[in-house]
C-alpha positions as CSV (number, residue, x, y, z in Angstrom):
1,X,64.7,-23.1,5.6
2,X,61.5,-25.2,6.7
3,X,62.1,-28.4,6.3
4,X,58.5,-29.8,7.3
5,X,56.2,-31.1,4.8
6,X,52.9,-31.4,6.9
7,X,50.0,-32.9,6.5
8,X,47.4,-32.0,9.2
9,X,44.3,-33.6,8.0
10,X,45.7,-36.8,7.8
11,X,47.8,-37.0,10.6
12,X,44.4,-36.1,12.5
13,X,42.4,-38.7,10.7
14,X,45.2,-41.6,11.6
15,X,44.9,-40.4,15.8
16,X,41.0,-40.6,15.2
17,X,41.0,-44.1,13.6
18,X,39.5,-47.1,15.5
19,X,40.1,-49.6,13.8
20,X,42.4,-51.6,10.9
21,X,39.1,-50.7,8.0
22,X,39.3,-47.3,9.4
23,X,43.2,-47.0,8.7
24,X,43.4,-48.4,5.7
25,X,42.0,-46.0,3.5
26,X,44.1,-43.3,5.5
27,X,47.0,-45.2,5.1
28,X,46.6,-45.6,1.5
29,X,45.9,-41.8,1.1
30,X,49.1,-41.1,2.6
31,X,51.3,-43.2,0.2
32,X,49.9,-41.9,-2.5
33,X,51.4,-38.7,-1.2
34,X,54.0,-39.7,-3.3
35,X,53.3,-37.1,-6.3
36,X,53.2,-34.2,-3.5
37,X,56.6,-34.7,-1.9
38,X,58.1,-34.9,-5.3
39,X,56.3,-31.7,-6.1
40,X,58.0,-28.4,-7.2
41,X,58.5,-26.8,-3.7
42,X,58.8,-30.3,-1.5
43,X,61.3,-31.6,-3.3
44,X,64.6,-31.1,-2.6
45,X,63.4,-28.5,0.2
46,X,61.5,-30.3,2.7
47,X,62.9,-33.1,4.2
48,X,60.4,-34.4,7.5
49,X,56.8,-34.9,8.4
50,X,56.1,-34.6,11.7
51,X,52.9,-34.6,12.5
52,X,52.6,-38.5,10.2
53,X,55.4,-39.4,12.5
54,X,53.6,-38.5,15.7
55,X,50.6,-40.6,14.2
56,X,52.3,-43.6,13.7
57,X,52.5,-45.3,17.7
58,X,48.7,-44.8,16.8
59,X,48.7,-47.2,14.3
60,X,50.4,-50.0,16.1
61,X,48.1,-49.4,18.7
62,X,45.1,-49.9,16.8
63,X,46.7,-53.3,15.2
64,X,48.1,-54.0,18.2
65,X,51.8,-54.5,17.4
66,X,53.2,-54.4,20.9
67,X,56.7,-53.1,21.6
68,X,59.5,-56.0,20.9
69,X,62.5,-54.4,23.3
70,X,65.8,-55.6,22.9
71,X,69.7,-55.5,22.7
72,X,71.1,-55.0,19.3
73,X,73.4,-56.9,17.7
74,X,74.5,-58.7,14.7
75,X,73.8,-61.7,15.3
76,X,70.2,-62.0,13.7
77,X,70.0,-59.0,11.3
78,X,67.1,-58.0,9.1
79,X,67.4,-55.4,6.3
80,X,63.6,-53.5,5.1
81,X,63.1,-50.9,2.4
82,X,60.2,-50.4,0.3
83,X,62.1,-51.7,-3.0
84,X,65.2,-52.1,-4.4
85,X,67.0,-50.9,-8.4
86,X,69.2,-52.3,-10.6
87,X,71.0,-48.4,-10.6
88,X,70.5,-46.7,-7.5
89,X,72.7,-45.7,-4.4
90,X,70.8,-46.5,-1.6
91,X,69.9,-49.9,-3.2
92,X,74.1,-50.4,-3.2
93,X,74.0,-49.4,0.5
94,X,72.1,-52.5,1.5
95,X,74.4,-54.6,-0.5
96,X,76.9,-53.1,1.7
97,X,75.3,-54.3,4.9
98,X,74.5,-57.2,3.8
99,X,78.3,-58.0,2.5
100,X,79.5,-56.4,5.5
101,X,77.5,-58.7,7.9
102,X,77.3,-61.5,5.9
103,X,74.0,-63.0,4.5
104,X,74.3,-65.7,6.1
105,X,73.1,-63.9,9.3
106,X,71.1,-61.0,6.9
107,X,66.9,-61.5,5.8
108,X,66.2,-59.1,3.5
109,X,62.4,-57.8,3.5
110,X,60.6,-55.6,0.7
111,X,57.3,-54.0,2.1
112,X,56.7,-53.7,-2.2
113,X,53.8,-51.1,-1.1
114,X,54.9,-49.2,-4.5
115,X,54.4,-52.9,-6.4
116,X,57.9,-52.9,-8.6
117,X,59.2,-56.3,-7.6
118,X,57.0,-59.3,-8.1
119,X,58.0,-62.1,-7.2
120,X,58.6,-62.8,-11.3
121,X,61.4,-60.8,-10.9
122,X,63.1,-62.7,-8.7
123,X,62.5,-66.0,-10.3
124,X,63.6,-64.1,-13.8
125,X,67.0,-62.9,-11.9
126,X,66.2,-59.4,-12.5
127,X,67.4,-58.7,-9.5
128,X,70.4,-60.5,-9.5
129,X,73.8,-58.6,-10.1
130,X,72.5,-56.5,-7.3
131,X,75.0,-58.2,-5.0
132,X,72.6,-58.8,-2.2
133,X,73.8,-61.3,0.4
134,X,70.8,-63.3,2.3
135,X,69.5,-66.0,3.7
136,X,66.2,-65.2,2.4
137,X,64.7,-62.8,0.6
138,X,60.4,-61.9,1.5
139,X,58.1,-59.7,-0.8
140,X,54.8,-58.8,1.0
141,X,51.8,-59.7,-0.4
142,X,48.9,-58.6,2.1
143,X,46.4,-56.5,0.4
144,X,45.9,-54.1,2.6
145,X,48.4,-51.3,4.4
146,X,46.9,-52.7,7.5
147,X,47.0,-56.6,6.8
148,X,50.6,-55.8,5.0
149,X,51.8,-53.8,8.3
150,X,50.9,-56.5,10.3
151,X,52.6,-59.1,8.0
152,X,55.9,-56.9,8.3
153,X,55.4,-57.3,12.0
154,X,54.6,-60.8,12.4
155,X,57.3,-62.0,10.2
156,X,60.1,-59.9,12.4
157,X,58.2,-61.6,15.7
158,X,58.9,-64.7,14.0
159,X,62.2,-63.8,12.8
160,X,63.3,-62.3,16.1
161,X,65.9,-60.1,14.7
162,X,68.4,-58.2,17.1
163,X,69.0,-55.9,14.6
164,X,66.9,-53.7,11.5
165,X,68.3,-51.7,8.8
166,X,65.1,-49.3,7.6
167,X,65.5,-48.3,4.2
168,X,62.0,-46.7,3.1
169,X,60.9,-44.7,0.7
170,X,59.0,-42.2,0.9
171,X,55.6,-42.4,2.7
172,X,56.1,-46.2,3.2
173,X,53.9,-46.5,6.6
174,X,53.9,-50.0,6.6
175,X,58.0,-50.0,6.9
176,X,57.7,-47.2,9.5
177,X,54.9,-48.8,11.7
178,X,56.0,-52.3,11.8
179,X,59.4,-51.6,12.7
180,X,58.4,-48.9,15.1
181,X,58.0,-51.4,18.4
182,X,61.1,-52.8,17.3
183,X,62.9,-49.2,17.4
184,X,65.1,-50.0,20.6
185,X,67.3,-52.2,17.7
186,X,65.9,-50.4,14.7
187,X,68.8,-48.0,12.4
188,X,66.6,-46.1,9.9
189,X,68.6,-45.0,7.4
190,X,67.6,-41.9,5.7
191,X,66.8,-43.1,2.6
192,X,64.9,-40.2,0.9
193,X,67.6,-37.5,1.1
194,X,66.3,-35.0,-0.7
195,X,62.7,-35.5,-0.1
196,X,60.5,-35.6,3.0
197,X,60.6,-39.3,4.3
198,X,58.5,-40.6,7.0
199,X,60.1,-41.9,10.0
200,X,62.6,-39.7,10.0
201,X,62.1,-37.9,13.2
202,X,61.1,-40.7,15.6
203,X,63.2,-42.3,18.1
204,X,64.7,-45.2,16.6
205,X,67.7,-46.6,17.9
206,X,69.8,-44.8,15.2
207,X,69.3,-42.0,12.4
208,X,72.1,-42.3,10.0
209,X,72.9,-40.0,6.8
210,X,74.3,-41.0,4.1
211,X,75.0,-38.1,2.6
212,X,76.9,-35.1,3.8
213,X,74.7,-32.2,2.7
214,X,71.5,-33.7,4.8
215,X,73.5,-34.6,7.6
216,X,73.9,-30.8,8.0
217,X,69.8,-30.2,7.4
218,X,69.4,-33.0,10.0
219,X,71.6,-31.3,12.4
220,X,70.0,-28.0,11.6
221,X,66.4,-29.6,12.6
222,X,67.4,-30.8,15.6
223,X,67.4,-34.5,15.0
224,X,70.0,-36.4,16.7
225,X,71.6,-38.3,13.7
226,X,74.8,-39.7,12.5
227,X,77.3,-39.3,9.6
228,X,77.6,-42.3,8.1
229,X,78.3,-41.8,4.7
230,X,78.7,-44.8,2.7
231,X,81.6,-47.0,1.4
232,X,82.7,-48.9,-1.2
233,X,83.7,-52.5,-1.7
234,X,87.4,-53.3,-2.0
235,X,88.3,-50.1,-0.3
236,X,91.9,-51.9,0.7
237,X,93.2,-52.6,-2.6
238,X,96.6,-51.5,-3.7
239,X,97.2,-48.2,-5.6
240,X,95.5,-48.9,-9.7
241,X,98.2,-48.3,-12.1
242,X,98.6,-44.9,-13.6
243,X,96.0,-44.0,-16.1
244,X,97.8,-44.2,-19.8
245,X,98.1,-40.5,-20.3
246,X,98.1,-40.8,-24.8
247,X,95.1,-40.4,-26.8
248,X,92.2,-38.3,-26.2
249,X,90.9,-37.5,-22.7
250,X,88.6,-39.9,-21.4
251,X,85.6,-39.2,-19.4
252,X,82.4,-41.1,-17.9
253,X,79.2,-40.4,-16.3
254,X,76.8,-42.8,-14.2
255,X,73.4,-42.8,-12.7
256,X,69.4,-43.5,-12.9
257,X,68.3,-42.2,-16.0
258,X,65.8,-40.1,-14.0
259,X,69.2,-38.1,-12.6
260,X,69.4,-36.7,-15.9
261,X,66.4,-35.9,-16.3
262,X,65.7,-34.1,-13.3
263,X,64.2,-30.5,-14.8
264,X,67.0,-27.7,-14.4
265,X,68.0,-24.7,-16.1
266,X,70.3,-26.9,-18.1
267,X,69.7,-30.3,-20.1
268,X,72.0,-33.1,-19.5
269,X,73.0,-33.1,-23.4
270,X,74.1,-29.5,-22.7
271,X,76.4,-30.6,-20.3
272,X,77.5,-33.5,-22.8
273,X,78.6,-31.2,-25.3
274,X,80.3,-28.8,-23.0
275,X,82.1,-32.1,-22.4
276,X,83.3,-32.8,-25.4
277,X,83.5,-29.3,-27.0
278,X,86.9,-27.5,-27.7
279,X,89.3,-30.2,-26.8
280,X,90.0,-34.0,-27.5
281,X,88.1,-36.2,-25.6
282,X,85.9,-39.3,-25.5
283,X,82.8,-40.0,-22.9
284,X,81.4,-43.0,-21.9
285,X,77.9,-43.1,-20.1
286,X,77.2,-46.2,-18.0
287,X,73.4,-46.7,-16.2
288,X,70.1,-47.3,-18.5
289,X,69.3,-45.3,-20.6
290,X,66.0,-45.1,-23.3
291,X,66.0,-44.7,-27.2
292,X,64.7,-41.1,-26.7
293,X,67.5,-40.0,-23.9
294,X,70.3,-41.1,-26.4
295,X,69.4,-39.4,-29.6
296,X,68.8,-36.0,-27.9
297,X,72.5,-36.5,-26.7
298,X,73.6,-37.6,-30.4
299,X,71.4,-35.2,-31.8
300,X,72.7,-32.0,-29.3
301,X,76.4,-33.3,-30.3
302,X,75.1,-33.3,-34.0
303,X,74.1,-29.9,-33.9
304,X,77.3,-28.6,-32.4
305,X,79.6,-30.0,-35.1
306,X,80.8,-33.1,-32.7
307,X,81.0,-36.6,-33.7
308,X,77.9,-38.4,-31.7
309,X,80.2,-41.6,-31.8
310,X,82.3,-39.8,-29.0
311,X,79.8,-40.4,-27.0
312,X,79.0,-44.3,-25.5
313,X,76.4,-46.0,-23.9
314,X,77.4,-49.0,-22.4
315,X,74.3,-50.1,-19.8
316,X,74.5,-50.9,-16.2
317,X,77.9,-52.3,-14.8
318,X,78.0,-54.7,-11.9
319,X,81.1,-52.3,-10.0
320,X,81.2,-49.0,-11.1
321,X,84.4,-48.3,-9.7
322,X,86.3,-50.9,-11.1
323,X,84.8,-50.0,-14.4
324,X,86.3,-46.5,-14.4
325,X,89.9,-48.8,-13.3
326,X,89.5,-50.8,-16.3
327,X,89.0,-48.2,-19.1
328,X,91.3,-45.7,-17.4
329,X,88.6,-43.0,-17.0
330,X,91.1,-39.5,-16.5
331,X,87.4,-37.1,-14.9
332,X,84.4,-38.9,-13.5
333,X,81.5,-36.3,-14.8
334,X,78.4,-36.8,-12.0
335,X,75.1,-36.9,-13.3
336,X,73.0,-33.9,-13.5
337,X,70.7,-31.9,-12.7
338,X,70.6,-34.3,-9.8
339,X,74.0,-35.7,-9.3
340,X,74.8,-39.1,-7.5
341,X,76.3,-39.7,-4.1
342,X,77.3,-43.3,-4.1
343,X,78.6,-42.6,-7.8
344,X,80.7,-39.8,-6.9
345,X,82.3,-41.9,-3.7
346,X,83.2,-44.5,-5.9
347,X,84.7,-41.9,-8.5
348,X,87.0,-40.6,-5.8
349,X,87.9,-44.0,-4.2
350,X,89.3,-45.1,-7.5
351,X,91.5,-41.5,-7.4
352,X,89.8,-40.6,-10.2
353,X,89.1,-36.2,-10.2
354,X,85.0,-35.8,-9.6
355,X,83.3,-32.8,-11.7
356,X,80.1,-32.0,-10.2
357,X,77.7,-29.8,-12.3
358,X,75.6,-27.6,-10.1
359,X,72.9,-26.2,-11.9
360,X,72.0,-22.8,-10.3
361,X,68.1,-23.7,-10.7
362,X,68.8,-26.8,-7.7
363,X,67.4,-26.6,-4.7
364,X,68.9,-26.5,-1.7
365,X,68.7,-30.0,-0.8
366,X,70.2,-31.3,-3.9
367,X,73.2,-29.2,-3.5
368,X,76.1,-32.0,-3.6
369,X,78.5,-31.5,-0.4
370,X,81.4,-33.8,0.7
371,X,84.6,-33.8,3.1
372,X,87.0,-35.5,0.8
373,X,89.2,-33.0,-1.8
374,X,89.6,-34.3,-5.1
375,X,86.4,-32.9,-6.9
376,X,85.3,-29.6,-7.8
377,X,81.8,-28.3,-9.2
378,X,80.7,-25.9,-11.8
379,X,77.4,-23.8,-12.1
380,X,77.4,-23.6,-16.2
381,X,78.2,-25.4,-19.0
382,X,80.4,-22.6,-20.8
383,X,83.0,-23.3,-17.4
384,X,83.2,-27.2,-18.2
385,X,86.4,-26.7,-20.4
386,X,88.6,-25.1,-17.9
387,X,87.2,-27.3,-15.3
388,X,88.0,-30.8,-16.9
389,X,91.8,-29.5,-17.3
390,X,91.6,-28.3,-13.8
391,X,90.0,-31.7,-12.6
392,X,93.0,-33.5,-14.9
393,X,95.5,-31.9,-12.7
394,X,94.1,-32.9,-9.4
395,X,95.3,-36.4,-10.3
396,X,98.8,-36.3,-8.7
397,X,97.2,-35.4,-5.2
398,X,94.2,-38.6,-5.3
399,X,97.4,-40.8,-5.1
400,X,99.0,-38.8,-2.1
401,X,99.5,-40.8,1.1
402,X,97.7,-37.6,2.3
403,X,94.7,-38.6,0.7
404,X,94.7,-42.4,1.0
405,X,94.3,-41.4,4.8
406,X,91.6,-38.9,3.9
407,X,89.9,-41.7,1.8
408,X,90.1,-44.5,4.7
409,X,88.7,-41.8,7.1
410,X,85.7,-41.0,4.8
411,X,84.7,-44.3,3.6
412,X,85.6,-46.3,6.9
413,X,82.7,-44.6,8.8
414,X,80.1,-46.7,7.1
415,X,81.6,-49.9,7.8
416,X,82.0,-49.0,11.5
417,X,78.2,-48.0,11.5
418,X,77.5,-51.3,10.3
419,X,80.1,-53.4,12.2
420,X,79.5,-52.1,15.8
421,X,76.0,-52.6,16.8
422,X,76.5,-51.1,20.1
């Protein structure tokens, strides 16, 4: 599979410029790629773009950001993404650092080149519940790509940080310059795993994946990465009571309310009544959701002669793990057509059986892949019935010392990523 999403004309036009004007209408160009690596094709195929990533020592030379060698630790840790979520794995995977570290030592820096957090936000504690530790927390405000690249950079001169945790999105060039002379203590996280991200082939100090399935791709393209999945807070609790096994069967889903509607050859609310069809059960849907999302799913249910009151919303939840605990969720549903990977890990760290729809129209990139048992997948809606009483009976094995060590194993990588800067 290619994996490269190139784009030759502007990589050429960012080696030709001379100057900051002359980059920042490139620059700007180049974020707004946006639309095109979400495009049908790009998406959830392509994965790296080269020939931007060769342009990019280009850029700090022209705004003369001059290498910053140095030994990493975490002593002095700053994390930068592009923006954060109130729903969203990779937006729980800084929380993680930052817990992990401690914000006391952590500065937490938003490029905002996509403009969805003022400052407002903050003040408003939108952003609070997020559970990001800090000692402060810096929006960029500089105009320009170029004046904003060379605020990132001047602000980690003045920080000094002897480590960086990149988490950009997308075509974020200002993330990916200004940490770029810092790259000798720089971990860029591959945030964008299922669409191209730049960055993702230079020599930073560290490529880590997330998720399984890219890992592979990674490995496939010849970038030197590691596997760091991710992990999940209070991973050394005792065993959670057994689930009450009376009344009706009790299922949840979780996600961004664009995972559902990710276009497939099946909707979301068919999945929902394949759910609840042919057997006694209840469902509870946690994440944001709109006025138009929920009635198609009471309306589908409607239609198929089930009670739409089977079917909950109940909004964002701070943990979603302990959520499932506390209303004895029996099968975790992931979200689909694009299902969830920090979801899903905190489905199965709670022992709770993970059923993945796979709808056959995904590409190849959002094909969800993980090496811990306890979850199975499904390609229609007409197999969900037999699979939910299959997933039900998986329960006895998630509380196996068998797969307590399998558990540890899988979700103790990312804190070793994190805790050993070395």
């Amino acid at each position: 599979m290619d994996l490269e999403q190139l784009s030759p004309e502007l990589a050429e036009a960012v080696q030709n410029a001379g100057s900051p004007k002359d980059l920042d209408s490139i620059l700007k160009k180049i974020l707004l790629l946006y639309n095109p690596v979400l495009a049908p094709g790009a998406q959830g195929y392509k994965l790296f773009t080269p020939d931007l990533d060769k342009a990019i020592p280009h850029v700090g030379e022209v705004l003369r950001l001059h290498d910053r060698p140095g030994a990493k630790s975490n002593e002095n840790v700053c994390i930068v993404a592009s923006q954060f979520f109130q729903v969203g794995g990779h937006t729980r995977i800084a929380a993680d650092i930052s817990r992990l570290i401690g914000g006391a030592r952590v500065t937490i820096i938003l490029t905002e080149t996509y403009l969805n957090t003022p400052y407002g936000a903050l003040l408003q504690g939108r952003m609070d519940g997020i559970g990001l530790e800090h000692r402060a927390f810096i929006l960029l405000k500089a105009p320009t790509m170029s004046e904003r690249t060379m605020e990132l950079y001047s602000i980690l001169c003045a920080i000094q940080p002897t480590r960086i945790f990149l988490l950009n999105n997308h075509l974020d060039s200002c993330a990916v310059a200004a940490t770029y002379p810092f790259r000798s203590i720089t971990d860029f996280i591959h945030h964008c795993d299922h669409e191209p991200c730049l960055g993702a082939t230079l020599p930073y100090a560290t490529h880590a994946d997330p998720t399984y399935g890219v890992h592979h791709h990674c490995g496939v393209y010849g970038v030197s990465a590691i596997y760091s999945s991710m992990t999940v807070p209070g991973l050394d609790i005792t065993m959670p009571p057994l689930r009450d096994s009376t009344g009706p069967l009790r299922l949840a889903t979780c996600g961004h309310l664009k995972k559902y509607r990710y276009p497939g050859h099946f909707r979301w609310a068919d999945w929902a009544v394949a759910c609840l069809q042919g057997h006694d059960a209840v469902m509870t849907h946690m994440g944001p959701v709109d006025e138009a999302f929920a009635n198609e799913i009471r309306g589908s249910l409607t239609e198929a002669g089930i009670d739409p009151t089977r079917y909950s919303f109940v909004g964002p939840v701070a943990s979603l793990r302990a959520e499932l605990l506390r209303r004895g969720i029996d099968v975790y549903i992931s979200s689909a057509p694009e299902t969830g990977g920090r979801a899903n890990l905190e489905a199965l760290s709670a022992r709770i059986p993970l059923l993945v729809p796979l709808d056959p129209n995904l590409p190849p990139l959002y094909r969800f892949d993980l090496p811990l048992s306890g979850w199975r997948s499904v390609e229609r809606p007409d197999q969900m019935q037999c699979a939910i009483v299959e997933c039900a009976g998986l329960s006895v094995g998630l509380r196996s010392d068998t797969y307590t060590a399998e558990l540890r194993s899988e979700l103790g990588r990312f804190e070793a990523f994190v805790l050993d800067a070395g």
